[in-house]
Residue, then its C-alpha position, 0 to 999 in steps of 0.5 A: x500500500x504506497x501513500x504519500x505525505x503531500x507538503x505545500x508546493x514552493x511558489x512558482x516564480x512567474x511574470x506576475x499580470x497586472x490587476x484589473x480594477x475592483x474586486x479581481x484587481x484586490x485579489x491579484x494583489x492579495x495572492x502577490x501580497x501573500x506570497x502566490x505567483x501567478x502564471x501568464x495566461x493563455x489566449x483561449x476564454x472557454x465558454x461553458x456549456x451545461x450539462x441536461x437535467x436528468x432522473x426524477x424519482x426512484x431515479x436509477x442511471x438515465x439512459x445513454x446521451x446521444x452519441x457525440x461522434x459523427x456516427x451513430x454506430x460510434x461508441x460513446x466512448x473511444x478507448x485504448x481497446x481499439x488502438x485504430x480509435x486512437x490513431x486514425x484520427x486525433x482524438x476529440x472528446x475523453x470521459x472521466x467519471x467523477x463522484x462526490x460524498x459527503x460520508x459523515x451523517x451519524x458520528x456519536x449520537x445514534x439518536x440525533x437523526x430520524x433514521x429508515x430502521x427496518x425494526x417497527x420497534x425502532x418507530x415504536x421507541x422514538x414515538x414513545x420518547x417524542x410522546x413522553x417530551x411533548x406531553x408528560x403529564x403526571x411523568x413531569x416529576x421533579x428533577x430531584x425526584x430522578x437525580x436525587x439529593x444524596x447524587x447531588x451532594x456526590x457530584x459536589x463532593x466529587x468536584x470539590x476533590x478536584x479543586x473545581x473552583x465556585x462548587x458551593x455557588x453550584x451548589x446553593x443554585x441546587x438548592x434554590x432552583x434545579x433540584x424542583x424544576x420539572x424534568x421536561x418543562x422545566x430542564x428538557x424544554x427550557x431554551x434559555x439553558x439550550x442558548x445558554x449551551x450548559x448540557x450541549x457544550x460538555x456533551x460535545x466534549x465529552x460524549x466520545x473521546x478518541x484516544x491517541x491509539x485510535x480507541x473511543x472512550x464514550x460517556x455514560x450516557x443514552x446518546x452515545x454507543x456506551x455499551x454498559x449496562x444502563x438499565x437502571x439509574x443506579x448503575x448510570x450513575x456508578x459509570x457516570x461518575x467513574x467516567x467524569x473523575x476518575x478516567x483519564x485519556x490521552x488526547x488524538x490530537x497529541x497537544x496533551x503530552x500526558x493524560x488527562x482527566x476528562x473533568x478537565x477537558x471543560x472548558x468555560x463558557x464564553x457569554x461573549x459567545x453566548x450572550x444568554x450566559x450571565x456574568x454569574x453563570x459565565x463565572x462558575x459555568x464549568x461546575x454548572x457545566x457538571x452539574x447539567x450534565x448529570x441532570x441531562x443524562x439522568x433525565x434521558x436515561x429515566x425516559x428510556x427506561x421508562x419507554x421501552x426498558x427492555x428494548x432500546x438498548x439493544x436498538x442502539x447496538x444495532x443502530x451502533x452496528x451500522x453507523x459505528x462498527x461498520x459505517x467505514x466498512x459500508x463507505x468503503x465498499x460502496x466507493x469501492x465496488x458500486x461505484x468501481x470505474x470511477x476514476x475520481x471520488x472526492x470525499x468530505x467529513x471522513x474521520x482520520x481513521x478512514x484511510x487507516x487499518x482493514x478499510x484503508x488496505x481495501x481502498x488502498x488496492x483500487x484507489x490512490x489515496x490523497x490527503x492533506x497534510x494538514x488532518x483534522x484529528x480534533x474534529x475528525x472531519x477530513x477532506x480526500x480525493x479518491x484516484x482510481x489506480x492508473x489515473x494518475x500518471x505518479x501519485x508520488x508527483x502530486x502537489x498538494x496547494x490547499x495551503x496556498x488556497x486558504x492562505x488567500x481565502x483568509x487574506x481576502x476574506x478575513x471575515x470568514x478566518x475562523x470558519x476555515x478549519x484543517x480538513x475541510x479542503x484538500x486541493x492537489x495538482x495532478x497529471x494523469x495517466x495521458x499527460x493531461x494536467x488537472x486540479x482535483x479539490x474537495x470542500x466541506x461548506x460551513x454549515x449555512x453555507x456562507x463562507x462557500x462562495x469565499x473559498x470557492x472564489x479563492x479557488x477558482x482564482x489560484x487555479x486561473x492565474x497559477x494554472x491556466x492550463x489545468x483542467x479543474x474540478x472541485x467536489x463539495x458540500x456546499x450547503x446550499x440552500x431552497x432560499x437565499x437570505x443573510x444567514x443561508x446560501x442559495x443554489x440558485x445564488x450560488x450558481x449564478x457565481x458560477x457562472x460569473x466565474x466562467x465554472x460550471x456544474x453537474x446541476x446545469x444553468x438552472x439547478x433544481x432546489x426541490x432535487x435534494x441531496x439530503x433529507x434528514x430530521x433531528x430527533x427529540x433524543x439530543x441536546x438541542x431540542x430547538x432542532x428537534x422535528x416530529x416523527x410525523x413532520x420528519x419529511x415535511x420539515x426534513x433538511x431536504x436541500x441540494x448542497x452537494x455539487x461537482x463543479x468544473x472548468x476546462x483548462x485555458x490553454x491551448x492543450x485542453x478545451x471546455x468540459x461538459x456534463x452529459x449525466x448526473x445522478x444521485x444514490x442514497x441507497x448505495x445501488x445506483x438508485x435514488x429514492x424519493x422521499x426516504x430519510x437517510x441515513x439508513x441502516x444500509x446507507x449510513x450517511x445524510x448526503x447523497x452520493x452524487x455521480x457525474x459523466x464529464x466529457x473532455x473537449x481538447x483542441x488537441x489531445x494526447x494519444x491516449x485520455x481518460x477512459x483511454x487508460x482503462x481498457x474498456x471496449x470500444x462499443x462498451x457501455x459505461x461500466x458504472x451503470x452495471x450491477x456491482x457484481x459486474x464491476 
């Protein structure tokens, strides 16, 4: 298995162009600014063409495009199976199969989403918690009668062996407010503690911690994939405490240079952040931090029990065998054998452990992996690209320039710094198999979006003025939205940018916000409940949204000419098939994002003797292999 560290290109040293006026004019100046040389430009300007619309619903592959050749006996695609195809004639069109995926969806909480669950009894379980937080009637019992005295003064006696300071102010606010609030009206409900982040901030931090060995360590709790005996109170609470004080761990990201225990993982919380804090509360808010968290975890525990005593634990474990045990297993094998002939799959949010162990060497035999430098191993949220074996020409020649990206990004849009985080870019220039020069990228948007356009702009200008004469294609989750406002992107704002940019994408001139990538809904079993929809609203108010794209330009030199899209198509099943309507994730297909396909055809003035589907071997009259079963593949 060969992988290469990719590092920072050294810039190039080129004729620097002269800015225009307005906005590319203070780009040009920041990419000098920083450090980034631009390359002379060719005397070609490519004219996009858009790509049809295609598949509807219950969509599998749309049938084959009209044929692009003079004959209609012609294959749709030339290939190196015919040398006659390569050599009578210069060749005018290549084919490249690209996919996009953004795999993340379930990470620590099997609960958070509405999931299709082939067990009625999984249904049954999340009505009856749903039934239990909008209507509790004589169930909405004191907090102390759940979480008890003699627990609290544990908790305070716990902390104060620890010298947490501000313990005995925790402490009295016990006394004269939470110990009498009302478990689901009075805590669950109340959204001055869920704007206040008080449960949901150390229960970000705590509900699954990797260690530096690769290993979770998992909070006692309802929302994670404990696998300890939650059955009564009682035994949560022996867990719960061994868990916040007497458990250390050594932190993945290796910033810690010993262990740690995990009660001093928290941190305060800002009321600069989060204004609804006051003073006060900002003050002790690592003790009251503890202290909501024990009375958010004994709550839910309570409610499941309550519910179905006997069942759920064993709904999560299956929950865990899908979105946990083999959530990478179940990646993998769809990248790897649905979508075998791909000859580039860009991912987004995989954990660091994606490319590591048994899953790693599966992918590693088709694909050549390439990674940032930079991983992400806090966040556990990367960005790759996929390249299938003999696509690239030598994976060990290829130049990672993601640095040069964000380093104009920020320079242009400091504004965004702080929204552009290691692991969600990952930009390499590449030369295929044929000779031909090509930037391949993957993105994850923020989750509105907004920073979006920024960094795709900065993109897109690194690869105008420093490689003019490169194909280009950007995988992304963009996070586009139905509607256009100050807080979320639109697709149909986004693409109008596009087209502003001389890009184009897999959705075509006018992309269809009702054709969505996702369709996901959160559940009332997590800690924002703001957030949460009702299992009978679960589609109606589902984030149902096309964020995924595949963005293109063909390179501007006189090598290469314009890309267009003839097919594109979405999976949320993992078998070629998109089904309208379905929540995803499913038990089978363990992510909230489609899978989105795309056929790009390569137009080149003049083209090397062998392209893309040149180097694969298929025959001359073959169908594209990606629309076969994947046994055939």
């Amino acid at each position: 298995r060969a992988r290469t560290e990719w590092q920072p290109r050294e810039t190039r040293m080129a004729p620097a162009m002269q800015g225009t006026a307005g906005k590319r004019g203070q780009v040009h100046e920041a990419m000098e600014t920083i450090g980034i040389q631009r390359r002379p430009s060719c005397h070609m300007q490519c004219e996009p063409t858009y790509p049809h619309a295609t598949a509807g619903a219950g969509e599998e592959y749309p049938a084959e495009p009209p044929s692009r050749t003079s004959s209609a006996g012609d294959a749709f695609m030339r290939t190196a199976s015919n040398p006659s195809q390569h050599h009578s004639a210069p060749r005018t069109e290549e084919v490249l199969r690209v996919a996009t995926w953004n795999v993340a969806a379930v990470n620590n909480n099997p609960f958070e989403y509405w999931v299709t669950h082939p067990d009625p009894a999984y249904n049954a379980l999340m009505q009856g918690v749903q039934d239990f937080i909008d209507d509790p009637g004589a169930r909405d019992v004191a907090v102390e009668q759940i979480f008890d005295d003699a627990m609290a003064q544990q908790l305070f006696a716990d902390m104060r062996h620890h010298a947490v300071d501000h313990v005995d102010e925790v402490a009295g606010l016990w006394e004269s407010d939470y110990r009498s609030r009302r478990l689901i009206s009075g805590f669950i409900k109340d959204s001055a503690l869920g704007k206040k982040r008080l449960a949901s901030m150390p229960d970000r931090i705590t509900n699954t911690i990797r260690t530096t060995a690769g290993n979770h360590v998992m909070r006692p709790t309802v929302i994670n994939y404990f696998d300890g005996d939650l059955s009564t109170t009682q035994k949560w609470w022996a867990a719960w405490r061994k868990f916040i004080f007497r458990t250390e761990v050594e932190l993945f990201d290796g910033k810690q240079t010993g262990t740690t225990l995990i009660l001093k993982l928290l941190d305060p919380i800002s009321a600069a952040k989060y204004p609804a804090l006051t003073p006060d509360e900002e003050r002790i808010s690592i003790p009251l931090q503890v202290l909501c968290l024990a009375i958010f975890d004994a709550i839910l525990v309570h409610v499941l029990n309550t519910v179905s005593k006997d069942k759920w634990q064993g709904i999560r474990s299956s929950l865990a065998e899908a979105f946990l045990v083999n959530k990478d297993k179940q990646v993998a094998s769809i990248v790897r054998d649905t979508y075998c002939q791909c000859d580039v799959v860009f991912i987004q949010e995989a954990a660091g452990s994606f490319v590591q162990g048994e899953v790693g060497v599966l992918l590693a035999a088709h694909y050549d992996i390439l990674q940032p430098a930079n991983i992400d191993a806090k966040r556990d949220q990367n960005c790759l690209v996929l390249c299938r074996k003999r696509f690239l020409k030598d994976a060990t020649t290829v130049v990672e320039i993601t640095h040069d990206v964000l380093k104009l990004a920020n320079a242009t849009n400091p504004a965004k710094r702080s929204v552009y985080v290691p692991g969600d870019l990952a930009v390499f220039v590449c030369v295929t198999h044929s000779g031909q020069r090509v930037i391949l990228s993957s993105f994850h948007g923020d989750t509105n979006g907004l920073a979006t356009i920024p960094l795709v702009e900065a993109l897109h200008t690194v690869a105008a003025t420093s490689y003019p004469d490169h194909l280009f294609i950007l995988g992304l989750d963009a996070n586009t939205y139905k509607v256009h406002s100050k807080d979320y992107q639109g697709v149909a704002e986004f693409q109008a940018f596009l087209a502003t940019r001389n890009l184009s994408s897999c959705w075509g001139l006018h992309p269809d916000p009702l054709r969505p990538t996702t369709c996901n809904a959160r559940t009332y079993l997590q800690p924002q409940l703001n957030k949460a929809i009702r299992r009978d609203e679960s589609l109606s108010k589902a984030d149902k949204n096309l964020k995924d794209w595949i963005v293109f330009r063909g390179g501007m030199g006189g090598a290469t000419g314009q890309m267009t899209c003839s097919d594109t198509s979405r999976d949320n099943t993992g078998t070629h098939t998109f089904v309208e309507n379905q929540i995803f994730p499913t038990t089978t297909f363990p992510s909230d994002h489609a899978l989105v396909y795309s056929v790009l055809q390569v137009a080149a003035s003049s083209s090397p003797e062998m392209g893309f589907g040149a180097s694969f071997g298929f025959g001359a009259n073959e169908v594209d292999p990606i629309r076969r079963r994947p046994s055939q593949c």
